[in-house]
LOMAR-473849 format. One record per residue (C-alpha): residue number from 1; residue in three letters; x, y, z. Coordinates in nm, 4 decimals, m for minus. Layout:
residues N
site pos NUM; code ALA; c1 X; c2 Y; c3 Z
...
END
This chain:
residues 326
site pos 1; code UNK; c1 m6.3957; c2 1.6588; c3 m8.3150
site pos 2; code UNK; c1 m6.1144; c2 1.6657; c3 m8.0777
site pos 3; code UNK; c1 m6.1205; c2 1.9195; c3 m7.7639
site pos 4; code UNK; c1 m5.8568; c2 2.1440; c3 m7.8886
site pos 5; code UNK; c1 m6.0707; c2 2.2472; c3 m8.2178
site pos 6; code UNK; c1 m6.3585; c2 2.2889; c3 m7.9872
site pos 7; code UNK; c1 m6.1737; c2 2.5037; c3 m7.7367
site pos 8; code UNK; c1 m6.1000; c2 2.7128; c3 m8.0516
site pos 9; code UNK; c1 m6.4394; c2 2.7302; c3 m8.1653
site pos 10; code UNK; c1 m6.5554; c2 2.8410; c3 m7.8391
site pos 11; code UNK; c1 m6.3232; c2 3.1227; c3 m7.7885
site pos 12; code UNK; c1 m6.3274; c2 3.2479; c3 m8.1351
site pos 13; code UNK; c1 m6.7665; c2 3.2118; c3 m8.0959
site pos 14; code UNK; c1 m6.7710; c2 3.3528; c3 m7.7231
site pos 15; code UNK; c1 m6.9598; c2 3.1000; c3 m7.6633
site pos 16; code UNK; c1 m7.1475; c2 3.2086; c3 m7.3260
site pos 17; code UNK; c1 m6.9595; c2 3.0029; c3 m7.0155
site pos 18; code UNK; c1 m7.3392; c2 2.9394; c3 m6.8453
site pos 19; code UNK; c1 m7.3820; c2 2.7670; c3 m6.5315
site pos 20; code UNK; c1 m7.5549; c2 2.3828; c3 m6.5338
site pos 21; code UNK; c1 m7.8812; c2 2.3955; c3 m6.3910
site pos 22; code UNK; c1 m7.8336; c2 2.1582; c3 m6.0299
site pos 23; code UNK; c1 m8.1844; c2 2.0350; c3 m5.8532
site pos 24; code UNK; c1 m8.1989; c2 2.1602; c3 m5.4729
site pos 25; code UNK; c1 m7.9393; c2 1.9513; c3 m5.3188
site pos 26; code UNK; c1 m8.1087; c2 1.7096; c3 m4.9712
site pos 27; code UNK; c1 m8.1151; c2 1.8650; c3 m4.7066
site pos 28; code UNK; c1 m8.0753; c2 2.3041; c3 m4.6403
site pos 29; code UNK; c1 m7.6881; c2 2.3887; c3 m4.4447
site pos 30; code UNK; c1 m7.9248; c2 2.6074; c3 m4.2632
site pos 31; code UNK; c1 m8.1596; c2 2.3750; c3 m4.1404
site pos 32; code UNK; c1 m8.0776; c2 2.1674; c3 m3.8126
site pos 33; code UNK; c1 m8.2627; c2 1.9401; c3 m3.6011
site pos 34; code UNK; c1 m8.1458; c2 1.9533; c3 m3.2472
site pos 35; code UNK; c1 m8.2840; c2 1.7534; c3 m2.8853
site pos 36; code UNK; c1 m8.4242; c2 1.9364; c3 m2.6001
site pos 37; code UNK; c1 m8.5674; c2 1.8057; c3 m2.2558
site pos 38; code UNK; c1 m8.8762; c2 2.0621; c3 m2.2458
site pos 39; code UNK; c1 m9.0150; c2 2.3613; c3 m2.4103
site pos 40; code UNK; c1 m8.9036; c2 2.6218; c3 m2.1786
site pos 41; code UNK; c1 m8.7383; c2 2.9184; c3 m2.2867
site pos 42; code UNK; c1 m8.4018; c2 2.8424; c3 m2.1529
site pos 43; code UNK; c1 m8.4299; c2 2.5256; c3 m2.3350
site pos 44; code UNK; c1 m8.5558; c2 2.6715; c3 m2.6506
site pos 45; code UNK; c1 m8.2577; c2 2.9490; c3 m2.6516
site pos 46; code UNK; c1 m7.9717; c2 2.6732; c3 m2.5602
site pos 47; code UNK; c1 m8.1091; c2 2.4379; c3 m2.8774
site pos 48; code UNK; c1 m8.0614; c2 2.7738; c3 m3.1027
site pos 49; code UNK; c1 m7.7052; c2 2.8127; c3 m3.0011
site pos 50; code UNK; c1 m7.6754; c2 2.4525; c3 m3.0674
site pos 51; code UNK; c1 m7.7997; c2 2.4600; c3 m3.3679
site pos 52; code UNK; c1 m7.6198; c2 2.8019; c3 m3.5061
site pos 53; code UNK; c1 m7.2936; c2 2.6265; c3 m3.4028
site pos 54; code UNK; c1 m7.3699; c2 2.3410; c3 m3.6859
site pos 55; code UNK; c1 m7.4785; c2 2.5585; c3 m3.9108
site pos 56; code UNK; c1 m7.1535; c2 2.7933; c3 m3.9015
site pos 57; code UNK; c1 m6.9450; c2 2.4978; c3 m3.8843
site pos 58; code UNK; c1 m7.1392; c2 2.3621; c3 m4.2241
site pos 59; code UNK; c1 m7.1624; c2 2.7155; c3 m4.4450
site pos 60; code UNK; c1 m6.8110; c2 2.7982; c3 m4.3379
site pos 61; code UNK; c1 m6.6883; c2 2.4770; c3 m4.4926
site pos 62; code UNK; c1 m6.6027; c2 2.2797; c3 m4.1806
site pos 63; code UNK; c1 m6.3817; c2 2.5086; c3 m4.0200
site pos 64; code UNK; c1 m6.3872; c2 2.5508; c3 m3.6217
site pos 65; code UNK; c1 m6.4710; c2 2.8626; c3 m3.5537
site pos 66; code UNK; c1 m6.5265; c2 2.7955; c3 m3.1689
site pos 67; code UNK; c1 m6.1939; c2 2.9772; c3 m3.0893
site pos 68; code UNK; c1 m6.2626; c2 3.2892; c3 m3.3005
site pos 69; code UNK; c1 m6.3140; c2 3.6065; c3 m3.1143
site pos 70; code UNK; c1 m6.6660; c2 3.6626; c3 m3.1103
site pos 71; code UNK; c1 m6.8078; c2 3.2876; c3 m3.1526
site pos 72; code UNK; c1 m6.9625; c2 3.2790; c3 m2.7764
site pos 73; code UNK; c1 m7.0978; c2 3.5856; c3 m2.8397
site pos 74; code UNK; c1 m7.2688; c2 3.5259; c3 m3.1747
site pos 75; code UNK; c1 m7.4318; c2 3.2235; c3 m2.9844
site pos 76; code UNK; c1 m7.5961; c2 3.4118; c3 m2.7118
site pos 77; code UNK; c1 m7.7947; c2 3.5993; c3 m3.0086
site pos 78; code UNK; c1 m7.8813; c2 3.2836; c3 m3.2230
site pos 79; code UNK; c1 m8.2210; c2 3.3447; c3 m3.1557
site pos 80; code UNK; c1 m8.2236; c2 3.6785; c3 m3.3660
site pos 81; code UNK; c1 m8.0930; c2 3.4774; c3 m3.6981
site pos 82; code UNK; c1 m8.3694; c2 3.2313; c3 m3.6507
site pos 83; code UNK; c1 m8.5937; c2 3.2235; c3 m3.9853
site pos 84; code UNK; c1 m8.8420; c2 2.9768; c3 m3.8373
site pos 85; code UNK; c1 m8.8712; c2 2.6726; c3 m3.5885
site pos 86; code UNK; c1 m9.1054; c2 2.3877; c3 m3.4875
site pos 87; code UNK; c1 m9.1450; c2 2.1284; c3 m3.1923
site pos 88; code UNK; c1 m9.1189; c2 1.7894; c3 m3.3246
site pos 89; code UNK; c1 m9.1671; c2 1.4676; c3 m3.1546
site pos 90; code UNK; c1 m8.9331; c2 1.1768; c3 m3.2364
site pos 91; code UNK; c1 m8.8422; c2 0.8324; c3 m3.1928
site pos 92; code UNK; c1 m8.5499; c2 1.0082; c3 m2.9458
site pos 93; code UNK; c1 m8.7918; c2 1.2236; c3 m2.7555
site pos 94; code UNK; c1 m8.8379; c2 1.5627; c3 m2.8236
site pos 95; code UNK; c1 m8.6552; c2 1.7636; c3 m3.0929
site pos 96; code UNK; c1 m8.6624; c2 2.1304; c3 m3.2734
site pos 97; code UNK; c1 m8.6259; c2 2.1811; c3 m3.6069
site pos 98; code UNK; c1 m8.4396; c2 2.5316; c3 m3.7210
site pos 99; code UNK; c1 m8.4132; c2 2.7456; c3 m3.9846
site pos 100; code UNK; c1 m8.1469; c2 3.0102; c3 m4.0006
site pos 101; code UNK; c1 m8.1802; c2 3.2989; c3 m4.2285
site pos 102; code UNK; c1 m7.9183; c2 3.2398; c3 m4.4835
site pos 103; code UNK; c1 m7.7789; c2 3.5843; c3 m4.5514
site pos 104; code UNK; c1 m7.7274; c2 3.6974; c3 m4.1781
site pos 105; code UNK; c1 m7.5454; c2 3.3128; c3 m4.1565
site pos 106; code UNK; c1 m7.3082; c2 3.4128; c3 m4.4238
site pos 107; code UNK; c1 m7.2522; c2 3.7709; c3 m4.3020
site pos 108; code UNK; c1 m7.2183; c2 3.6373; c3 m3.8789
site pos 109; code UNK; c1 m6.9119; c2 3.3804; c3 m4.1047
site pos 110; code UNK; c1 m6.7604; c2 3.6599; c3 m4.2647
site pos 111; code UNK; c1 m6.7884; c2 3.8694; c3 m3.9260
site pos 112; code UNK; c1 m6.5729; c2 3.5872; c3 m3.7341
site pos 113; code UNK; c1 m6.3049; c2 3.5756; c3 m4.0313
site pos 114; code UNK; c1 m6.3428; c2 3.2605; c3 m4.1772
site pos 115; code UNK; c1 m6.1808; c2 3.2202; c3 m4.5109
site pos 116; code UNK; c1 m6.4222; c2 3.1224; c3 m4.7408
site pos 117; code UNK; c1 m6.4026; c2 2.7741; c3 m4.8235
site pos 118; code UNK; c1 m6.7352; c2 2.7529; c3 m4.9861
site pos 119; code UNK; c1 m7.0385; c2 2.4898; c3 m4.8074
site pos 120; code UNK; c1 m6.9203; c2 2.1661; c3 m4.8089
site pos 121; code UNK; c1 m7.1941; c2 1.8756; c3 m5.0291
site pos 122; code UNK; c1 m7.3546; c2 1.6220; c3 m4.8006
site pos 123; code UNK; c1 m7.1883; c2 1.2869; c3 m4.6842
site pos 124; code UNK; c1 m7.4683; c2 1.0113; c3 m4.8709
site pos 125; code UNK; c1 m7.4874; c2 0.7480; c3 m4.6645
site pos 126; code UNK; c1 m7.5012; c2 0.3951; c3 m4.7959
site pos 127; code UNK; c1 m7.5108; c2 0.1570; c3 m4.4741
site pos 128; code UNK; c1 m7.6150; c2 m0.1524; c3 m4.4863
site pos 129; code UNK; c1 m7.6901; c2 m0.3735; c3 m4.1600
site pos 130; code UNK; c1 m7.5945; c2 m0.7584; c3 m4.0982
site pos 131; code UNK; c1 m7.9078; c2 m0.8242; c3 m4.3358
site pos 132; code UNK; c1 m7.7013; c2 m0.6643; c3 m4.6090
site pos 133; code UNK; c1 m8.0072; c2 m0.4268; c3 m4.6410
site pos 134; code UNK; c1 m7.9435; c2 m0.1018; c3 m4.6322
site pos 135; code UNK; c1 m8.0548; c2 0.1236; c3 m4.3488
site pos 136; code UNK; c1 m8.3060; c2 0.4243; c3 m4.3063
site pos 137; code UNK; c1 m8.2904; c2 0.7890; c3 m4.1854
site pos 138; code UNK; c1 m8.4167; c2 0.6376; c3 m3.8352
site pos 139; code UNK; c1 m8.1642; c2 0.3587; c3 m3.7828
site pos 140; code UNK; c1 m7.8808; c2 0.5487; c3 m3.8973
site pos 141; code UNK; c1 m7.9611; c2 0.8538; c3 m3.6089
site pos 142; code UNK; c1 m7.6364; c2 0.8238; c3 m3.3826
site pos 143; code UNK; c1 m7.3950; c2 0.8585; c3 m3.7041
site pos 144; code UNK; c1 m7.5988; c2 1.1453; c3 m3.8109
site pos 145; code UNK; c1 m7.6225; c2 1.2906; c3 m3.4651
site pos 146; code UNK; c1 m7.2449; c2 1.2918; c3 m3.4567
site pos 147; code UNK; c1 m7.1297; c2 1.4007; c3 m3.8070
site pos 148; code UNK; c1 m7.4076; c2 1.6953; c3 m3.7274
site pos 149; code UNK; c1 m7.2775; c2 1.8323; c3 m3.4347
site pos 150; code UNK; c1 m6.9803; c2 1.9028; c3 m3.6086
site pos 151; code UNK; c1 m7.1563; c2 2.0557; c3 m3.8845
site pos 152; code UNK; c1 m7.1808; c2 1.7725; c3 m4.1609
site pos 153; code UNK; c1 m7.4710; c2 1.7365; c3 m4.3853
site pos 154; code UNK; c1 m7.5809; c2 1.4128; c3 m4.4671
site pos 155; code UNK; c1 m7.8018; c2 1.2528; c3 m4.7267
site pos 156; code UNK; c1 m8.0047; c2 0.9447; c3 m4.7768
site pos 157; code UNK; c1 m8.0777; c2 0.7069; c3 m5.0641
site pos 158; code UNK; c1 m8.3854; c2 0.6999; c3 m5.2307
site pos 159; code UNK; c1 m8.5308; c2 0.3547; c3 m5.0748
site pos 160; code UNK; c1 m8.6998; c2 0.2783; c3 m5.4189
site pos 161; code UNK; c1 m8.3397; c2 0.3131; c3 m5.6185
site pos 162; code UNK; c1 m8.1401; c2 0.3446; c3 m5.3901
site pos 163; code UNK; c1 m7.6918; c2 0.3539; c3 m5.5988
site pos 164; code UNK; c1 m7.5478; c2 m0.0099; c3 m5.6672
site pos 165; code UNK; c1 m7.3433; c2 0.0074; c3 m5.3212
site pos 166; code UNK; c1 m7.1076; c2 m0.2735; c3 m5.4706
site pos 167; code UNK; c1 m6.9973; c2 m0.0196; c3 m5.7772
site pos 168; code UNK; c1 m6.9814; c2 0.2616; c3 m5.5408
site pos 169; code UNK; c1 m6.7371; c2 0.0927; c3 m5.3421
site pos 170; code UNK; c1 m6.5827; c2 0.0089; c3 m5.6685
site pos 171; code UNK; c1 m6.5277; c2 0.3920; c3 m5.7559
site pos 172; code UNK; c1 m6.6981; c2 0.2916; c3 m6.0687
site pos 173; code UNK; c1 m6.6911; c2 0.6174; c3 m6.2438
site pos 174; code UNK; c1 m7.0181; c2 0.5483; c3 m6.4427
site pos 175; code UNK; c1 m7.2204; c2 0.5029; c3 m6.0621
site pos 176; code UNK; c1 m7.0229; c2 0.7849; c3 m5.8853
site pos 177; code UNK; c1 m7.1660; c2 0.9932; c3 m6.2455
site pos 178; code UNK; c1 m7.5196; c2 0.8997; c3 m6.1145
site pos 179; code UNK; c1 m7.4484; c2 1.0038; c3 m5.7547
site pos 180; code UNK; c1 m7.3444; c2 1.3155; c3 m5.8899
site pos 181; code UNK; c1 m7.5930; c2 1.3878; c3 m6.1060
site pos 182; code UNK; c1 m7.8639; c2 1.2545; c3 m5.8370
site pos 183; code UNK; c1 m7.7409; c2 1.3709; c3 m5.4947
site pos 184; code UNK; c1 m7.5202; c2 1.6795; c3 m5.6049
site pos 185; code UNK; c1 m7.1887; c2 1.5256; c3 m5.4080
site pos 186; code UNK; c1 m6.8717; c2 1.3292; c3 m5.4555
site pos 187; code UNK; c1 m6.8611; c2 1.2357; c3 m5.1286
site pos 188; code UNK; c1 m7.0353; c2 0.9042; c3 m4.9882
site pos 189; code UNK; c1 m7.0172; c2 0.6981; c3 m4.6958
site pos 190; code UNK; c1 m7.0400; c2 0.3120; c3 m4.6961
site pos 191; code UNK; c1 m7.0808; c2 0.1041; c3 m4.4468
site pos 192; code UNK; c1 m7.1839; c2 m0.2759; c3 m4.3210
site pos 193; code UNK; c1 m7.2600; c2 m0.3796; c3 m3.9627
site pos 194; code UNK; c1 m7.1431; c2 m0.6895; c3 m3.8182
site pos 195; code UNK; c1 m7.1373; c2 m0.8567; c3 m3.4883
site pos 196; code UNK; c1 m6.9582; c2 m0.6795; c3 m3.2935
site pos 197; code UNK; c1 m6.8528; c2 m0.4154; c3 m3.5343
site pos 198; code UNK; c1 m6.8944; c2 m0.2282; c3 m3.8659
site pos 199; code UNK; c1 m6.6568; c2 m0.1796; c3 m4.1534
site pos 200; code UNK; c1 m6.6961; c2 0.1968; c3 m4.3309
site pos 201; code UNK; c1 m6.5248; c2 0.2856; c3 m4.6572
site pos 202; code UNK; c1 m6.5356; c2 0.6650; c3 m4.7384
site pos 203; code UNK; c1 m6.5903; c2 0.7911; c3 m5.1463
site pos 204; code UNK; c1 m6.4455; c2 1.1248; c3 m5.1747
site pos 205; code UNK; c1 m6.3881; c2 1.2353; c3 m5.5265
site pos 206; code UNK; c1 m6.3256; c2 0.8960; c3 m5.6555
site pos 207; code UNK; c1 m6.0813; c2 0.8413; c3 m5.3686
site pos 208; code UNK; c1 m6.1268; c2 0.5034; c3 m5.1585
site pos 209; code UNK; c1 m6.0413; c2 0.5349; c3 m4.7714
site pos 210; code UNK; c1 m6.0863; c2 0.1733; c3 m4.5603
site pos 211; code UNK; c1 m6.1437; c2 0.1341; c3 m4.1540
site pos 212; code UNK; c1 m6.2883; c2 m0.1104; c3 m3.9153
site pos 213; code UNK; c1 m6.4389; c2 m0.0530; c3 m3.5782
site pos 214; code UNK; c1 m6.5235; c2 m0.2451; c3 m3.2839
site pos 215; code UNK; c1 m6.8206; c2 m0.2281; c3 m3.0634
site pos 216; code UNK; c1 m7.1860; c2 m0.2328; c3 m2.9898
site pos 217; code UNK; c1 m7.3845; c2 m0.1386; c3 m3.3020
site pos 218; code UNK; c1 m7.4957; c2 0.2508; c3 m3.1242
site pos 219; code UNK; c1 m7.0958; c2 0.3054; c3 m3.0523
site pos 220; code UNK; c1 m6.9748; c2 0.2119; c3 m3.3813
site pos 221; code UNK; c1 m7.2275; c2 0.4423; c3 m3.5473
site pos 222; code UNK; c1 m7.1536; c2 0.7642; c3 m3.3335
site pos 223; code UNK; c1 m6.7470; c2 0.6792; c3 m3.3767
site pos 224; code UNK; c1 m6.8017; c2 0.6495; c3 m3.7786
site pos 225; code UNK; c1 m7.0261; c2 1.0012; c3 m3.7537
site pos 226; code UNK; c1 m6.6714; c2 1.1421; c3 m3.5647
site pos 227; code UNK; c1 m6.4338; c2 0.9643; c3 m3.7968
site pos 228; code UNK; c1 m6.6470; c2 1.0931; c3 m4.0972
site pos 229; code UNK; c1 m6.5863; c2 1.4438; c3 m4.0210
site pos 230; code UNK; c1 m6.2228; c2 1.3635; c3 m3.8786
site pos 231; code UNK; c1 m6.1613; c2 1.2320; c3 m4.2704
site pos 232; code UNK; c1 m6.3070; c2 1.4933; c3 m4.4259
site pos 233; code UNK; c1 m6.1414; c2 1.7796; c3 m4.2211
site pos 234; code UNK; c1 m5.8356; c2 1.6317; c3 m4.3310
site pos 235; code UNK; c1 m5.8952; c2 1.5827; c3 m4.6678
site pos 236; code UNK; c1 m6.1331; c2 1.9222; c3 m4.7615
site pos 237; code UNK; c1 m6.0610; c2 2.1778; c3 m4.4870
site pos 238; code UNK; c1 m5.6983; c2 2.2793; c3 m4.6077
site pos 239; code UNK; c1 m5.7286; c2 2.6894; c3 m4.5179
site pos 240; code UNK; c1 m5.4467; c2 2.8460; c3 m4.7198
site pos 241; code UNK; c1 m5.2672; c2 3.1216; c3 m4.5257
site pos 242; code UNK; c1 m5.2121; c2 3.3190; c3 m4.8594
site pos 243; code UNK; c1 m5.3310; c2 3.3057; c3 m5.2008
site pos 244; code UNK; c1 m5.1668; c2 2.9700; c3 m5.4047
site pos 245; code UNK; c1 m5.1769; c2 2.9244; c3 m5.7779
site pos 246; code UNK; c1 m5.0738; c2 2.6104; c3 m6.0254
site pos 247; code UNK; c1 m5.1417; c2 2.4513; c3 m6.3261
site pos 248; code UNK; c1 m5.4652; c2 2.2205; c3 m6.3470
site pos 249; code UNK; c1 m5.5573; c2 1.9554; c3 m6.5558
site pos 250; code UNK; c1 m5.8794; c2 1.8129; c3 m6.6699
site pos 251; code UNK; c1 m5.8907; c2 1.5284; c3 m6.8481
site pos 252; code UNK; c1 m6.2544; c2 1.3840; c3 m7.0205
site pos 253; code UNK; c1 m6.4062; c2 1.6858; c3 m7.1900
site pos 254; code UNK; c1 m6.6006; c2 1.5466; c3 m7.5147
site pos 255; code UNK; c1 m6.6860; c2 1.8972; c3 m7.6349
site pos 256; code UNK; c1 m6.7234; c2 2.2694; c3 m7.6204
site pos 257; code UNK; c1 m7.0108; c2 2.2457; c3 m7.3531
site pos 258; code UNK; c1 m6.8347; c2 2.0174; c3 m7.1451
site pos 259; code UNK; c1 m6.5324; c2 2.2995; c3 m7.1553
site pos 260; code UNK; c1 m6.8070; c2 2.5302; c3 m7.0700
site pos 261; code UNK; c1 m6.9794; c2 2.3798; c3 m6.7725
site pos 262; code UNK; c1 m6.6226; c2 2.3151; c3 m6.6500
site pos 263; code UNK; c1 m6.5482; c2 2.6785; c3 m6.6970
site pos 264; code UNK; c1 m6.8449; c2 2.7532; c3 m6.4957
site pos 265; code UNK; c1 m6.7963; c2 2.5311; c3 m6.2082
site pos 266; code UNK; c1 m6.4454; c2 2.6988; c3 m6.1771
site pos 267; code UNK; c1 m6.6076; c2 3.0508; c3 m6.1518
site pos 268; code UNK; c1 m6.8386; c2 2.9408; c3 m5.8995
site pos 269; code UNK; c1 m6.6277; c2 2.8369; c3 m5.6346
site pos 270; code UNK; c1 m6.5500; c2 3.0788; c3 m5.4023
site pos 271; code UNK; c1 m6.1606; c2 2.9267; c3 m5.3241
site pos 272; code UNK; c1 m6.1197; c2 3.0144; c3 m5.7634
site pos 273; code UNK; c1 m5.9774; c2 3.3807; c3 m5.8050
site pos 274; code UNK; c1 m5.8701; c2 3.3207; c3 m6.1541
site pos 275; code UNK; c1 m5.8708; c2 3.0642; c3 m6.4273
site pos 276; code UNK; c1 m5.6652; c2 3.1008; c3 m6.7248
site pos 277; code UNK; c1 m5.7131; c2 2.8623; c3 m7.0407
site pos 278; code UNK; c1 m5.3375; c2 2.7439; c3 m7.1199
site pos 279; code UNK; c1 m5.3753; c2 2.4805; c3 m7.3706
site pos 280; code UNK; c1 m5.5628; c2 2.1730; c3 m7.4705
site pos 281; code UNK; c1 m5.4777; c2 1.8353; c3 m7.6255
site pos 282; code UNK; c1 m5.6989; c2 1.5362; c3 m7.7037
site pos 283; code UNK; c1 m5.9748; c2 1.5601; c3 m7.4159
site pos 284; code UNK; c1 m5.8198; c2 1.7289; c3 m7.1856
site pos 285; code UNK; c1 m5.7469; c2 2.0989; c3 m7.0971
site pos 286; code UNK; c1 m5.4593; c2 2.3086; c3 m6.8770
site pos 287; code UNK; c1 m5.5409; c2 2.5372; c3 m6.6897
site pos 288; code UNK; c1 m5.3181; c2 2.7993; c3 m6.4506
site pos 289; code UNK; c1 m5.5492; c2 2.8732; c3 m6.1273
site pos 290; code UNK; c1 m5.5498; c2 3.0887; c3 m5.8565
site pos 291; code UNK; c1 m5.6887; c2 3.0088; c3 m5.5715
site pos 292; code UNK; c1 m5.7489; c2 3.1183; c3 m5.2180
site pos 293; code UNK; c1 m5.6419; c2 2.7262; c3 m5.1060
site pos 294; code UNK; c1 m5.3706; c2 2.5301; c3 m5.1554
site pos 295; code UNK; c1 m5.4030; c2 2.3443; c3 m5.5261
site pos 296; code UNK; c1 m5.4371; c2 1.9922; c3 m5.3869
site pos 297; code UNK; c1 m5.7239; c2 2.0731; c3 m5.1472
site pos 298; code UNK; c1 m5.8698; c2 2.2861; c3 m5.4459
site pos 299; code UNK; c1 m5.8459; c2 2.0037; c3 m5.6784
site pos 300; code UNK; c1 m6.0073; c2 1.7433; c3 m5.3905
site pos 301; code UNK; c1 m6.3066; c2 1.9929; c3 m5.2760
site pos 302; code UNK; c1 m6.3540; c2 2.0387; c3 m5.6173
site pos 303; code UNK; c1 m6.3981; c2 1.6088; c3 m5.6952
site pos 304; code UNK; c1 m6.5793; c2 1.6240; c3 m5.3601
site pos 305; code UNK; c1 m6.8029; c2 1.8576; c3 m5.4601
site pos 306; code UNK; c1 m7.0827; c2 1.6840; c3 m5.6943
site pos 307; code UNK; c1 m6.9332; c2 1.8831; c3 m5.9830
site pos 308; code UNK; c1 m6.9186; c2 1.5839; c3 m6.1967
site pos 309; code UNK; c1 m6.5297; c2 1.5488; c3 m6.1206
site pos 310; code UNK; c1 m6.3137; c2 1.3191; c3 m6.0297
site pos 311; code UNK; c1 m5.9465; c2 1.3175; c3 m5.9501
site pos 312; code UNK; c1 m5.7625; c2 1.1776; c3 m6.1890
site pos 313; code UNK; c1 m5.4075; c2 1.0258; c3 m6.3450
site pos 314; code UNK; c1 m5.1244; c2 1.2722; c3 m6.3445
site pos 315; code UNK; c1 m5.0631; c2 1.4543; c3 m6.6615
site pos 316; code UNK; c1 m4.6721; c2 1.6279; c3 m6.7624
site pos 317; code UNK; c1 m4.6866; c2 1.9640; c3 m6.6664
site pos 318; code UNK; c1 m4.9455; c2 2.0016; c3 m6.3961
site pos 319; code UNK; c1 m4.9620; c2 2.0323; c3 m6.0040
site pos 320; code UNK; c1 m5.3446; c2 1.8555; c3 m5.9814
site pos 321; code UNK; c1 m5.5597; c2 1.6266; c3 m6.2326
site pos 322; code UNK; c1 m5.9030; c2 1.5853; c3 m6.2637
site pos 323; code UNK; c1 m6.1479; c2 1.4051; c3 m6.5024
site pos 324; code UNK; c1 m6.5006; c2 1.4902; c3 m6.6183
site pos 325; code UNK; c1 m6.7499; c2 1.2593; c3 m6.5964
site pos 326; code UNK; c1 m7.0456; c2 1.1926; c3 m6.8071
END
């Protein structure tokens, strides 16, 4: 049965526009591990401002809010947003794991007027070292400790099963489907050490993006954690100084659920203000948006987002195109 009678069927049923059930993505936006040199209180209170500014950076999308009146301020009382904390020792000395209470996070955002922009998905990182093996959590701390000071989540491959890296690269829409489905983001890094370098190739909603860097194996990692984020700002962080509005379409939906789930992911987003169904044909469906961004960073955050999206082939008729994956 083509989309179009199913769109029908749906509207003329009501059939309820539910929300897919998601497992808890890796790793909390509110959660940061940060160094210290002691347990003192001076040192204790600096590490919570550290950590509160990577956690505002993360839930308010990646925006900088270090100029906004009020940021230095809202640092000095990080401590009072703290939900829970614990000395740690690691392989880099000693470090303290946060937890910020999520609501007064959000609120302390809305106080410094950020436009929301919604919490970006983590960066999974698929690095593999001259071995061609593919490197841990531990050996992969100086990218991490870069793309997390600027308030980038990461996430890590299950060593067991870990993604076939070479389809990956590939954009292979079947294995980006699995990341989706697995890791709850569109957005992966990929990487492979060499002598004196490292070449990176960055996945963001079934978009390809190539560099190569030269330097000890430590400085290539921090400079990939900084040109992670430097990608991604801008690529995702498009802040519309109004409200924007186009036509959208999405290609690949196989039946009324799929129109559904799509429907839902829409309403979800915080950047959506409005969806309105304007036609379908074949698989695919047109829709006129509003949107608190500009249409092409709505339809990229959107493929970045582990929605099960992808941007896709341009269709007559409409500003952005996206495909559903399965």
């Amino acid at each position: 049965m083509r989309l179009s009678r199913l769109l029908i069927a749906t509207l003329l049923l009501g059939l309820a526009v539910l929300p897919r059930l998601h497992a808890q993505a890796s790793g909390s936006p509110y959660s940061v591990v940060v160094p210290l040199a002691d347990t003192s209180d001076a040192q204790r209170d600096q590490a919570f401002a550290t950590a509160l500014g990577q956690v505002l950076a993360r839930v308010a999308g990646g925006q900088d809010l270090r100029s906004n009146l009020g940021y230095a301020e809202a640092l000095g009382t990080a401590a009072s947003m703290v939900q829970k904390f614990q000395y740690q020792r690691a392989a880099t000395g000693l470090v303290l794991d946060v937890e910020f209470e999520p609501g007064a996070v959000r609120r302390l955002v809305s106080k410094l007027g950020a436009r929301s922009a919604g919490i970006k998905p983590p960066v999974l990182l698929l690095v593999r070292g001259s071995d061609g093996r593919l490197l841990d959590q531990p050996a992969l701390a100086g990218l991490a400790a870069a793309a997390g000071a600027r308030g980038t989540n990461l996430a890590y491959p299950d060593a067991a099963n870990p993604p076939d890296v070479a389809k990956v690269a590939a954009t292979d829409p079947a294995a980006l489907a699995a990341v989706n489905q697995r890791y709850h983001t569109g957005l992966v890094l990929l990487g492979k050490l060499r002598d004196g370098g490292a070449d990176w190739t960055l996945v963001s909603g079934g978009q390809a993006q190539h560099w190569s860097d030269q330097g000890a194996t430590a400085v290539v990692l921090g400079n990939a954690g900084n040109g992670l984020v430097d990608r991604l700002g801008k690529q995702l962080n498009v802040i519309g100084a109004g409200p924007s509005e186009g036509k959208l379409w999405v290609s690949g939906l196989e039946s009324a659920m799929d129109y559904a789930n799509l429907m839902a992911t829409l309403q979800e987003d915080p950047s959506v203000k409005q969806v309105q169904t304007l036609g379908a044909q074949n698989d695919g469906v047109l829709l006129h948006v509003k949107a608190s961004v500009p249409m092409g960073a709505l339809a990229a955050n959107l493929a970045a987002g582990g929605h099960l999206l992808l941007q896709g082939e341009t269709h007559a008729g409409a500003n952005e195109n996206l495909r559903w994956l399965h």
